[in-house]
C-alpha positions, 0 to 999 in steps of 0.5 A, spaced: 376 606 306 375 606 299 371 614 302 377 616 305 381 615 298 376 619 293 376 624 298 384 623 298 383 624 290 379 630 291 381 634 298 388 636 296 387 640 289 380 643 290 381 650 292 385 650 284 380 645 281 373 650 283 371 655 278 368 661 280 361 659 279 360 653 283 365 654 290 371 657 292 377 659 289 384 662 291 383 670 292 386 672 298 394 674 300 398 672 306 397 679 308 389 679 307 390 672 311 394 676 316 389 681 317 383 676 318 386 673 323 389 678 327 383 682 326 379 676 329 383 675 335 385 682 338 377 684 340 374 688 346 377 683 350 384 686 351 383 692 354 379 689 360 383 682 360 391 685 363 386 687 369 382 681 370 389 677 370 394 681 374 389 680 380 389 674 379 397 672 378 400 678 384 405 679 381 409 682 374 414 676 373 407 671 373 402 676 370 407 676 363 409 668 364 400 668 363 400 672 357 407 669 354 404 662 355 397 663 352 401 665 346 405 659 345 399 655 347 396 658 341 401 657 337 401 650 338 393 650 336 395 654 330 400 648 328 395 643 328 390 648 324 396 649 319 397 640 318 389 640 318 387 646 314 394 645 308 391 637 308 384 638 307 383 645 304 376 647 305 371 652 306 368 649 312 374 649 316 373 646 322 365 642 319 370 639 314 376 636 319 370 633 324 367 631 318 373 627 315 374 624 323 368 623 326 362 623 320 357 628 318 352 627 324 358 629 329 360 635 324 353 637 323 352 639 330 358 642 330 354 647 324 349 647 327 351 650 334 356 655 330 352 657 325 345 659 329 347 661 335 354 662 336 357 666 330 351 670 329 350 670 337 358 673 336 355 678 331 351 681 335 354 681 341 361 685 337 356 689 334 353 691 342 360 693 344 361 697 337 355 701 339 356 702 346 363 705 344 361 709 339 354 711 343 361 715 347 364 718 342 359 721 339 352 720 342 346 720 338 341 725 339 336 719 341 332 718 348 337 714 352 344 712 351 342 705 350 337 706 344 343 710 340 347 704 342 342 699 338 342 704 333 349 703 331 349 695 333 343 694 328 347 700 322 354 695 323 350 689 322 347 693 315 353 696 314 358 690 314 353 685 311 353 689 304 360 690 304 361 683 304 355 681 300 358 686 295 365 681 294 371 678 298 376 682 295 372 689 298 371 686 304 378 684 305 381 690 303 377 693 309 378 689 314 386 690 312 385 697 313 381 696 320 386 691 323 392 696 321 389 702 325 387 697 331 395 695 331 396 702 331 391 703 337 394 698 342 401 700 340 398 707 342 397 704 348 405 703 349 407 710 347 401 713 353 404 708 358 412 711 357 409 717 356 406 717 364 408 722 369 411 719 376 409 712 372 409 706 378 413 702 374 418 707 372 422 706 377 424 700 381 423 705 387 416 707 384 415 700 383 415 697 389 412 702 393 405 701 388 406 693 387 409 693 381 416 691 382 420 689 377 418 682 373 420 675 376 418 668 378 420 668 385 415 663 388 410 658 387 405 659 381 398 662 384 393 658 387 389 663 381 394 662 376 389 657 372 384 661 371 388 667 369 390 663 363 383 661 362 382 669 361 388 669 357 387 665 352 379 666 351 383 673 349 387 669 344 381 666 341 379 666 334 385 665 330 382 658 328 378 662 324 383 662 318 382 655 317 375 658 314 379 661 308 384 655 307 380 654 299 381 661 298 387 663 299 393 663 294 398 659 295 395 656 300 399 650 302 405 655 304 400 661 305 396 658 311 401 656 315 406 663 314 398 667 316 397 662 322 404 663 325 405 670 323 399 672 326 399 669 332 407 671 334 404 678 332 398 677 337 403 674 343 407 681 341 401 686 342 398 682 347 405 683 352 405 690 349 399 692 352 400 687 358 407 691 360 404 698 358 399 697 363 404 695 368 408 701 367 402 706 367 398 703 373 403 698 376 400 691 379 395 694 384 393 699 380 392 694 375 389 689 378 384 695 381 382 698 375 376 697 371 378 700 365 386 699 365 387 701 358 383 707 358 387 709 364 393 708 361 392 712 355 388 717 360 395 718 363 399 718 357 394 723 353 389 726 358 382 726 357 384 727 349 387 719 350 381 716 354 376 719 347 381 715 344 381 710 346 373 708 347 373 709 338 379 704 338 375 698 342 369 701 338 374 700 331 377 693 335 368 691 335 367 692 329 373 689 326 373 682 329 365 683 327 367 684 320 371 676 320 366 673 323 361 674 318 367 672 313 367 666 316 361 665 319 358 664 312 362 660 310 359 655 315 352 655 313 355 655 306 358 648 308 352 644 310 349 646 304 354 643 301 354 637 305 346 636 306 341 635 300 335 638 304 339 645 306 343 644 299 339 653 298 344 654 303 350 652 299 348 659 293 355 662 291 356 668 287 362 666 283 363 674 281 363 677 288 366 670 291 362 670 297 356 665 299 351 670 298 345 665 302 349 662 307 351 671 308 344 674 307 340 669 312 346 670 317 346 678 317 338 677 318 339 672 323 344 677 327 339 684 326 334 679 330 338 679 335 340 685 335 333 687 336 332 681 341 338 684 346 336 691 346 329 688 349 333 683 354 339 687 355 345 683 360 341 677 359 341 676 351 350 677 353 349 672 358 345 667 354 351 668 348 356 667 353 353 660 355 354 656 351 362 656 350 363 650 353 360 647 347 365 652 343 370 648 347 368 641 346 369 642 338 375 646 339 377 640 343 374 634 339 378 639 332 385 637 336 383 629 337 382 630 329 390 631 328 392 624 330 386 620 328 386 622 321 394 622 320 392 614 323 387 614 318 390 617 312 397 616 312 398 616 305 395 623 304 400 628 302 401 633 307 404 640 306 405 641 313 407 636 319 406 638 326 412 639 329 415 635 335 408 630 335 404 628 338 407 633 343 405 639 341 398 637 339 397 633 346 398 641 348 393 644 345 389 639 347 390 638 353 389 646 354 382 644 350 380 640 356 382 644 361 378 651 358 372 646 357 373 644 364 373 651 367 367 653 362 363 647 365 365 649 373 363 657 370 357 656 366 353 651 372 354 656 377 351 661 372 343 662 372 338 665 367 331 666 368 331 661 374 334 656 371 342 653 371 345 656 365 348 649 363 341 647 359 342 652 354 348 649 351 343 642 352 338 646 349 342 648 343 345 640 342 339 638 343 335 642 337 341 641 333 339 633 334 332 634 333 334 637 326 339 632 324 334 626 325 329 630 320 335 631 315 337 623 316 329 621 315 329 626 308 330 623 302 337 625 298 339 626 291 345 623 288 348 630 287 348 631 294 353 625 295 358 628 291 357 635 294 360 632 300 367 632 296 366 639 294 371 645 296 
């Protein structure tokens, strides 16, 4: 108990007490936080989601039940982030809450798996769908299409790790400006869907004939409907990376839960927009039949101009929630540097640029190999990145157990912010947790890659992550590192 209280002592004034040459200091406003997250959630995967889960709910009144509560799940996620994050403002955001609940070993196979496969495995991928798109819009004069993909995949992984190299402040300042014209893209969306000639869902008339009759509940739940929501929310994921930003954002106490629900209303608003225009544009079953719907939609909306339009807006979505994780992904590794006297050459910040300059170079580097290790295996590196997300969710859901043990264990820390209607709220999200993990483990094990069960590449990753922990155990420390563990 004595640890629990010089971390008590420590965790609540760390982000005002750094200075710039050893950590984190408080450089980012409400709007950049906003941007950040935003940014971070609304990827590729809305403009192919509304489909997948109008096919699975049949009809309007549910389809818009499923994204309505996807978004009330992620506010429920977002409060627990909002306690946790305003309590124990930290660069590692969730390293750190693991850390405090379950000890350092637990948190740092959480790191590990975070920081070597799934952010830069994220990286890559997002640079992929930036390449791909980009490779439509204006092609490069290369061998094949997908050459010039890689070409543009490898340049966004240069290109966005100097802009963060070269500072917070810049890096900031574009993804503020990437996220507002991916706002104006989805709300284009919208403005294509009302302007759709002989719209099935323009008229009651129109819309029964093409399946899209008007929203309502009549009826049971589709037997589907769960594994709708598992799409759903996979397309809510990422604003839990605000918790990455906790030691470095202004005012932070009221700042980071204004940003996580802000955000998240915001998201819950765009994602029914797009829901609704994609209904109204190709109505229920030409929804569920499309294999693009927004760029039928805007199609529809601005002719052949529209559908152009629309592959640079998912290319511009790519590369905005790209540009986030290498901002937060860092971090992570900067954090176990903190934590860890033998990866303690991990822990290098530029208090100039305020930016973890090794933890940022290493993953950059790692995320160009990758790039490269895709262009070789194609659809089979996608697969491997995609597989390990029962272990994503197993933290997520280890992250929300987190809350009531450390309010048991903490109880005279200040806390900014308390969860509203506990442990209600909190039960919520967890039980949403477990119910993605459950669904990613069915998924995952009935997935094979080279010939084997897909479900031993989240072994695989545990169990290197294991092997290095015992080496770690087994290195001989420092006592500066014991006090780095308090560090912001």
């Amino acid at each position: 108990m004595a640890n629990h209280s010089a971390h008590e002592s420590v965790h609540p004034a760390a982000p005002a007490a750094a200075s710039p040459a050893n950590g984190p200091r408080p450089l980012l406003g409400l709007r950049e936080a906003i941007a950040l997250i935003v940014g971070m959630v609304v990827g590729a995967g809305i403009f192919k989601a509304p489909a997948l889960v109008a096919g699975m709910t049949g009809s309007p009144g549910w389809m818009f039940l499923a994204w309505a509560l996807g978004g009330a799940v992620s506010l429920a996620g977002a409060l627990c982030y909002a306690e946790l994050g305003t309590a124990y403002a930290h660069a590692g955001g969730d390293y750190h809450f693991l850390s405090r609940a379950y000890g350092r070993g637990l948190a740092f196979l959480f790191g590990w798996a975070r920081y070597t496969v799934i952010t830069t495995g994220s990286i890559a991928l997002l640079a992929f769908v930036f390449g791909d798109y980009l490779q439509q819009v204006l092609p490069l004069p290369t061998a094949s299409p997908g050459a010039g993909a890689a070409l543009y995949a490898a340049g966004a992984v240069l290109v966005l790790g100097l802009l963060n190299f070269a500072g917070l402040r810049r890096a900031s300042l574009a993804q503020t400006g990437l996220t507002l014209f991916e706002t104006g893209g989805l709300v284009a969306v919208a403005v294509a869907a009302a302007l759709a000639v002989n719209a099935p869902g323009a008229d009651p008339a129109t819309a029964a004939a093409a399946g899209g009759t008007l929203p309502s509940l009549s009826g049971t739940a589709p037997s589907s409907f769960g594994l709708a929501m598992v799409f759903v929310l996979l397309a809510y994921g990422g604003w839990n990376e605000a918790a990455y930003i906790s030691a470095e954002l202004r005012d932070g106490r009221r700042n980071l839960v204004r940003a996580l629900v802000l955000s998240v209303l915001l998201i819950t608003l765009l994602y029914l927009l797009v829901a609704w225009a994609c209904w109204h544009a190709l109505g229920m079953r030409g929804l569920a039949a499309s294999n693009a719907p927004a760029a039928d939609v805007m199609r529809l909306g601005f002719g052949p101009a529209g559908e152009a339009a629309l592959a640079l807006l998912v290319a511009v979505s790519a590369l905005t929630s790209m540009n986030t994780t290498i901002i937060v992904g860092a971090r992570t590794g900067y954090a176990l540097g903190r934590d860890w006297h033998s990866l303690r050459w991990l822990s290098g910040w530029d208090g100039t640029r305020a930016t973890p300059r090794v933890a940022l170079l290493l993953q950059c580097a790692a995320a160009l190999a990758l790039v490269a290790l895709g262009t070789r295996l194609g659809g089979g590196f996608r697969a491997m990145v995609e597989f390990t997300a029962p272990v994503f969710w197993l933290f997520f859901l280890l992250t929300g157990i987190a809350l009531f043990i450390l309010r048991r264990r903490d109880p005279a820390l200040p806390r900014p912010f308390r969860v509203p209607l506990y442990p209600l709220v909190p039960l919520l999200f967890c039980v949403a947790c477990a119910g993605m993990l459950w669904s990613s483990l069915s998924y995952v094990s009935a997935q094979a890659l080279g010939g084997l069960n897909a479900a031993w590449i989240g072994v695989a990753v545990l169990g290197a992550g294991l092997a290095v922990l015992a080496l770690l155990l087994a290195a001989p420390t420092s006592p500066a590192s014991s006090s780095k563990e308090n560090s912001p």
